[in-house]
MIMI-6670 format. One record per atom (N, C-alpha, C): residue number from 1; residue in one letter; atom name; x, y, z. Coordinates in nm, 3 decimals. Layout:
<nodes>
+-----+------+------+---------+---------+---------+
| seq | type | atom |       x |       y |       z |
+-----+------+------+---------+---------+---------+
| NUM |    A |   CA |       X |       Y |       Z |
...
+-----+------+------+---------+---------+---------+
</nodes>
This chain:
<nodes>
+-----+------+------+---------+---------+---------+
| seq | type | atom |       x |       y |       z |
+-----+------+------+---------+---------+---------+
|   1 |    X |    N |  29.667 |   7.022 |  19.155 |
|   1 |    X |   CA |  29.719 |   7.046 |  19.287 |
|   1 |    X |    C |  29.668 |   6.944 |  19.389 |
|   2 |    X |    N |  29.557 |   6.895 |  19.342 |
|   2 |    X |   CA |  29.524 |   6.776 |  19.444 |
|   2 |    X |    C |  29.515 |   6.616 |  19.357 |
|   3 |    X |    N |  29.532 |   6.548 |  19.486 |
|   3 |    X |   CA |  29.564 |   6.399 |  19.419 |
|   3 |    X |    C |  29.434 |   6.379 |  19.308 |
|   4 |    X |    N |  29.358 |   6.456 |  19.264 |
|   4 |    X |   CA |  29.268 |   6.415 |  19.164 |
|   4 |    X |    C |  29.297 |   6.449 |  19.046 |
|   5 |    X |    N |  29.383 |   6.532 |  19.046 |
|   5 |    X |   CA |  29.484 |   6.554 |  18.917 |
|   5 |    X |    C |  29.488 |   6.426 |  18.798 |
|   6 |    X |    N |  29.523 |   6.365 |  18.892 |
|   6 |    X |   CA |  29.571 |   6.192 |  18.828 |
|   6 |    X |    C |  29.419 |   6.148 |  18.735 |
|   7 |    X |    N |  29.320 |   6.212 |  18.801 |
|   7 |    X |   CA |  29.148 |   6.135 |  18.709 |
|   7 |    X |    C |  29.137 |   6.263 |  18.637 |
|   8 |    X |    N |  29.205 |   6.311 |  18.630 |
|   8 |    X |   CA |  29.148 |   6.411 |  18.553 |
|   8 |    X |    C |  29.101 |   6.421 |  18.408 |
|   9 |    X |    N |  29.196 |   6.298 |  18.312 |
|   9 |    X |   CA |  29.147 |   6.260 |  18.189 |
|   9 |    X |    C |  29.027 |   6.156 |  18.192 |
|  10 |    X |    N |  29.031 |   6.062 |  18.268 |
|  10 |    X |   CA |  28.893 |   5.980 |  18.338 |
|  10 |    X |    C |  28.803 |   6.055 |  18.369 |
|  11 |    X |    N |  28.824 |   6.147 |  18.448 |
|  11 |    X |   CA |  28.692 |   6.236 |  18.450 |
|  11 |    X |    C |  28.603 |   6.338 |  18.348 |
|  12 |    X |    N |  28.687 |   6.359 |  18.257 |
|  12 |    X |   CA |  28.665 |   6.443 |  18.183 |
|  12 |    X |    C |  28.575 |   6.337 |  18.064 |
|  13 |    X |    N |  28.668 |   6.202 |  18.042 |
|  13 |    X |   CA |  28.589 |   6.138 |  17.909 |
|  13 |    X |    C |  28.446 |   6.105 |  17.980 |
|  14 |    X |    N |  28.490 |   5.996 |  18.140 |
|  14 |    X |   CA |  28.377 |   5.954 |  18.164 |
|  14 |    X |    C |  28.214 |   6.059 |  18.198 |
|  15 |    X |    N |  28.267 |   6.139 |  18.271 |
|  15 |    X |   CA |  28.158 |   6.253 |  18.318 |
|  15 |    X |    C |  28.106 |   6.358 |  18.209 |
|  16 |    X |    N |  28.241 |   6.427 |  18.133 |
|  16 |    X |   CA |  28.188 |   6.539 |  18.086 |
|  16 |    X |    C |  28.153 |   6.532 |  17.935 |
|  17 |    X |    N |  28.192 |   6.423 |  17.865 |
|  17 |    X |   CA |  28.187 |   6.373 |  17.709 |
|  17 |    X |    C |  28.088 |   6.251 |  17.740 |
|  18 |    X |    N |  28.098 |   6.173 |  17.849 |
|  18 |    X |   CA |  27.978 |   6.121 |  17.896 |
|  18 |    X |    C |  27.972 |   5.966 |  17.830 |
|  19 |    X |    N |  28.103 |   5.885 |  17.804 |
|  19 |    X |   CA |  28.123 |   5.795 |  17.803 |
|  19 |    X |    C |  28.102 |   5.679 |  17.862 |
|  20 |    X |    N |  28.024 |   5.551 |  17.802 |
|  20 |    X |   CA |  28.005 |   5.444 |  17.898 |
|  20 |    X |    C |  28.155 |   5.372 |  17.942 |
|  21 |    X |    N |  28.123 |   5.296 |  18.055 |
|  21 |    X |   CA |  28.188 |   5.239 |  18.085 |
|  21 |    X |    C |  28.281 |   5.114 |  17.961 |
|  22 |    X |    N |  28.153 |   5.098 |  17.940 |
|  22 |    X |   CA |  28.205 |   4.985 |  17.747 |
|  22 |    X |    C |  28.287 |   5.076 |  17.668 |
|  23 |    X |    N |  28.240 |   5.154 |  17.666 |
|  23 |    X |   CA |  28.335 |   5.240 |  17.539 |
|  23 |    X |    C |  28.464 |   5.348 |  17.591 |
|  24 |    X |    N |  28.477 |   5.326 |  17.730 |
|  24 |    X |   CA |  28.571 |   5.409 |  17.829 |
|  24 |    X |    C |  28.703 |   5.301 |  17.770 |
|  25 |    X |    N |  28.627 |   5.130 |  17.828 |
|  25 |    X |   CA |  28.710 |   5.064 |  17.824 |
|  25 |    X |    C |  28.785 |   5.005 |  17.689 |
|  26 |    X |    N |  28.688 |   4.995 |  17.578 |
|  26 |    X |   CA |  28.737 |   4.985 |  17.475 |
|  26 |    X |    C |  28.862 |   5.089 |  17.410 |
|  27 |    X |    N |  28.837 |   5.226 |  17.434 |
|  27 |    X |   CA |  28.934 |   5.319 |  17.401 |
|  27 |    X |    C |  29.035 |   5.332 |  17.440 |
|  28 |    X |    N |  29.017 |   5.244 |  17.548 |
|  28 |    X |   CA |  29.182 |   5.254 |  17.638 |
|  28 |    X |    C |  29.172 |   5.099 |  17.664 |
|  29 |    X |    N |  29.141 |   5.060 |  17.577 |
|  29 |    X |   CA |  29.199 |   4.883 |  17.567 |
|  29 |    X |    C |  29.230 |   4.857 |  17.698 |
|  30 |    X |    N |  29.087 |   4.877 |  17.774 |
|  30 |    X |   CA |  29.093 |   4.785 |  17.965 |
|  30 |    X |    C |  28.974 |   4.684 |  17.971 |
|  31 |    X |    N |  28.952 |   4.634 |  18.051 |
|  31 |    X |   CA |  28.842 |   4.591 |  18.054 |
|  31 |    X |    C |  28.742 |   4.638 |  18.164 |
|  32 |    X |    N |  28.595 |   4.595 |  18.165 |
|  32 |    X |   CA |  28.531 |   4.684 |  18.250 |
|  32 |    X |    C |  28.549 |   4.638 |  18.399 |
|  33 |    X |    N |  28.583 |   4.545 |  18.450 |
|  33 |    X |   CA |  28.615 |   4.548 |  18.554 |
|  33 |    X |    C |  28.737 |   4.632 |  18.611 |
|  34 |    X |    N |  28.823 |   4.642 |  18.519 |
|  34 |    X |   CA |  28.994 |   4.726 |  18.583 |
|  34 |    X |    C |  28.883 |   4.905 |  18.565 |
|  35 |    X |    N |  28.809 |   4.947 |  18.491 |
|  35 |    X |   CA |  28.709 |   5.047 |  18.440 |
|  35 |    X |    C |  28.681 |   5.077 |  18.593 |
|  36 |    X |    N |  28.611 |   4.963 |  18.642 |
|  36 |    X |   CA |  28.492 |   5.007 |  18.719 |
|  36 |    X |    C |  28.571 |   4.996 |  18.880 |
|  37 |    X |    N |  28.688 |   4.959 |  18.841 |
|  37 |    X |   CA |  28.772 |   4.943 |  18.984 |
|  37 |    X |    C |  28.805 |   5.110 |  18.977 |
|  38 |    X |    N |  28.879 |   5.138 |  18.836 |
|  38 |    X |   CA |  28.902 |   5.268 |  18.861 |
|  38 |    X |    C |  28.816 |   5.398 |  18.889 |
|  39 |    X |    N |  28.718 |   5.364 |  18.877 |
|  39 |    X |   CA |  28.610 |   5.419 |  18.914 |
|  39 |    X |    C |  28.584 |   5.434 |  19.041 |
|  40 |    X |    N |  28.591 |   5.315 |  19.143 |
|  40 |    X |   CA |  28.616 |   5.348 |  19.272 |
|  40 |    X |    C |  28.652 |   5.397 |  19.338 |
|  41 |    X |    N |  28.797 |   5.391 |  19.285 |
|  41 |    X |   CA |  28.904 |   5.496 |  19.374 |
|  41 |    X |    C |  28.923 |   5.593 |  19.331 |
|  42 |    X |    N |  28.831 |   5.663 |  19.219 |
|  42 |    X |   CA |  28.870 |   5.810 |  19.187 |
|  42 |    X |    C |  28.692 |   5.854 |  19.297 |
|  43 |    X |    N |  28.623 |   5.753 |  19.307 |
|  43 |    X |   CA |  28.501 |   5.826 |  19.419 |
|  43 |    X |    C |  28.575 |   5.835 |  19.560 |
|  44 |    X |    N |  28.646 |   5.696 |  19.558 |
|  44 |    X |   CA |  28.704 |   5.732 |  19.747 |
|  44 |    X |    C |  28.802 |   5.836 |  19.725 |
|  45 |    X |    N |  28.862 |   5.901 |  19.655 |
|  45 |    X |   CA |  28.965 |   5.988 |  19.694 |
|  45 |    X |    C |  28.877 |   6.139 |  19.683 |
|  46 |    X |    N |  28.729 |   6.091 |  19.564 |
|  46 |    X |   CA |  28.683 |   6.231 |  19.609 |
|  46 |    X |    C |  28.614 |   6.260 |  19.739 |
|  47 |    X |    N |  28.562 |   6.178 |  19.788 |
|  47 |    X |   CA |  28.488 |   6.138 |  19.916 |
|  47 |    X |    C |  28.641 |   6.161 |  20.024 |
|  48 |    X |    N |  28.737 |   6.131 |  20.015 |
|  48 |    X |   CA |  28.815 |   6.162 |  20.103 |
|  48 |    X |    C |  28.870 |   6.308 |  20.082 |
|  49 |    X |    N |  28.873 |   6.394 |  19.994 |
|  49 |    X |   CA |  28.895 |   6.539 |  19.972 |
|  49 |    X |    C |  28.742 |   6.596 |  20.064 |
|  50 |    X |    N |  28.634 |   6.537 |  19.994 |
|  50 |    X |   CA |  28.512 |   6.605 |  20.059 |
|  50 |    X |    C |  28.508 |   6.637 |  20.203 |
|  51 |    X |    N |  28.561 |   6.532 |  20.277 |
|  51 |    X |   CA |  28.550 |   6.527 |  20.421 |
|  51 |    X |    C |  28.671 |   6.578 |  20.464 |
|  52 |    X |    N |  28.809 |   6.577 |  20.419 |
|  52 |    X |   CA |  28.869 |   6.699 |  20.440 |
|  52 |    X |    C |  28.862 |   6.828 |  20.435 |
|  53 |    X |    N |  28.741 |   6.872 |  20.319 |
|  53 |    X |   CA |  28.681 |   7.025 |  20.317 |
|  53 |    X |    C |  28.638 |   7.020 |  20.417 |
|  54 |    X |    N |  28.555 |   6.931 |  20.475 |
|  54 |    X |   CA |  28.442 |   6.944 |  20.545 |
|  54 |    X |    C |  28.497 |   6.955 |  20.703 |
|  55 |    X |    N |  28.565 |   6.898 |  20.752 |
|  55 |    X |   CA |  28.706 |   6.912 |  20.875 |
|  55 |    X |    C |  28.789 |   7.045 |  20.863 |
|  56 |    X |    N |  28.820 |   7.089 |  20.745 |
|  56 |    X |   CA |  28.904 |   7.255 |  20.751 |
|  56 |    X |    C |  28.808 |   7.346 |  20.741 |
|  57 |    X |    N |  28.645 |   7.286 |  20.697 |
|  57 |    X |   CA |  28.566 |   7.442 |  20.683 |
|  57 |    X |    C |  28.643 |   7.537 |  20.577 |
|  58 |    X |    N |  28.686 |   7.420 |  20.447 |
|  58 |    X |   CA |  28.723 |   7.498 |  20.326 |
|  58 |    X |    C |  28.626 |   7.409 |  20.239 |
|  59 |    X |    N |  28.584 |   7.495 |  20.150 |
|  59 |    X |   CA |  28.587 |   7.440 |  19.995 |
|  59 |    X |    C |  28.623 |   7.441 |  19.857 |
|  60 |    X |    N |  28.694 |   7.343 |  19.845 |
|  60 |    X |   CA |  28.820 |   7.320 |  19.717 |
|  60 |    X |    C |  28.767 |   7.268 |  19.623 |
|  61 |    X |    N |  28.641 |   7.228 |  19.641 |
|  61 |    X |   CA |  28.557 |   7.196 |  19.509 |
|  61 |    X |    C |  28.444 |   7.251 |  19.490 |
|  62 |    X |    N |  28.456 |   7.283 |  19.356 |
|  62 |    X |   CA |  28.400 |   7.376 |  19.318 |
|  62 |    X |    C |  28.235 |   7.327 |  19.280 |
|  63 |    X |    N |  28.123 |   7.382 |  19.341 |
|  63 |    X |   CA |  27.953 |   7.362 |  19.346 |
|  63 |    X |    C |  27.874 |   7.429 |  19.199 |
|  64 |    X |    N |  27.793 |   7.336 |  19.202 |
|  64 |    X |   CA |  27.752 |   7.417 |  19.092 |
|  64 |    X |    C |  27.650 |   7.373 |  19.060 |
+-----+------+------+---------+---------+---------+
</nodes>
């Protein structure tokens, strides 16, 4: 439901199976720079959800 939908398989190999960046990129035949770009913009879009919680005085992500 939110634009993070889209990292959601990125997030899952890189964070929760806990994949390096080398072996992120090897599996999906990228290299680590296009890796580590995508990496960026899945932090600015979470950083831009964060501060939208943080402006509605909601939270849509879940703490833990």
């Amino acid at each position: 439901k939110t634009v993070l939908k889209s990292y959601g398989a990125y997030f899952r190999e890189r964070y929760i199976e806990g994949k390096s960046v080398r072996k992120y990129a090897e599996a999906h035949e990228m290299n680590r720079g296009s890796v580590d770009h995508l990496n960026r913009k899945f932090i600015a879009e979470l950083a831009a959800l964060k501060a939208r919680d943080d402006a509605d005085g909601v939270c849509r992500l879940r703490e833990k």
